[in-house]
N, C-alpha and C positions, 0 to 999 in steps of 0.2 A: 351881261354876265361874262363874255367873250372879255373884255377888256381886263377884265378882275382877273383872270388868271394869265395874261399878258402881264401886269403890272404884277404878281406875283412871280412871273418867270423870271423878270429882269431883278428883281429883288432879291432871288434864289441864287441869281446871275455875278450880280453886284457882292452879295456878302461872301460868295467861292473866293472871289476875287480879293475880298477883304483879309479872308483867312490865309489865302494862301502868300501877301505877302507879308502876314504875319509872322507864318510860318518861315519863312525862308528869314526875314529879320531873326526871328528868334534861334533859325539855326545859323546864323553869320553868313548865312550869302550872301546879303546885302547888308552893306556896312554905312554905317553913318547915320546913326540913328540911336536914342538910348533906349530901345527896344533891341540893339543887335545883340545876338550871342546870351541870351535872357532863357532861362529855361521857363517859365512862365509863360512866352511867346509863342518856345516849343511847343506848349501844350493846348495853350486858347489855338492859336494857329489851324492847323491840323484839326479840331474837334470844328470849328467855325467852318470851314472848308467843307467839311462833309455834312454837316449841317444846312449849307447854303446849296451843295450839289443834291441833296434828298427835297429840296425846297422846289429847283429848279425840275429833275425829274417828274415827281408829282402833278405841278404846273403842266407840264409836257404834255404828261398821259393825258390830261383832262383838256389841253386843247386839238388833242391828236383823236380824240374819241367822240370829237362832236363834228 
């Protein structure tokens, strides 16, 4: 059961991660991509992000509590 919420933390882990270079795509920080400067981007971005960080917390609690 231990392992399931490891492999949920990294997955919580992995999509912060996904969002957030979304997000920076979307708002032009990173350039070179036909995602950059995309309001679209701006917005999955940022919601994926804090999506993947309420993933990751959760996970946390529940390997922090056993």
């Amino acid at each position: 059961m231990k392992r399931g919420f490891v492999v949920t933390f990294a997955i919580g882990v992995i999509l912060t991660l996904f969002g957030l270079i979304w997000a920076l795509q979307g708002f032009g920080v990173l350039q070179g991509s036909p995602m950059s400067n995309t309001t679209t981007w701006s917005v999955i971005g940022p919601i994926t992000a804090v999506i993947g960080v309420g993933i990751a917390v959760f996970s946390w609690r529940k390997l922090s509590a056993k």
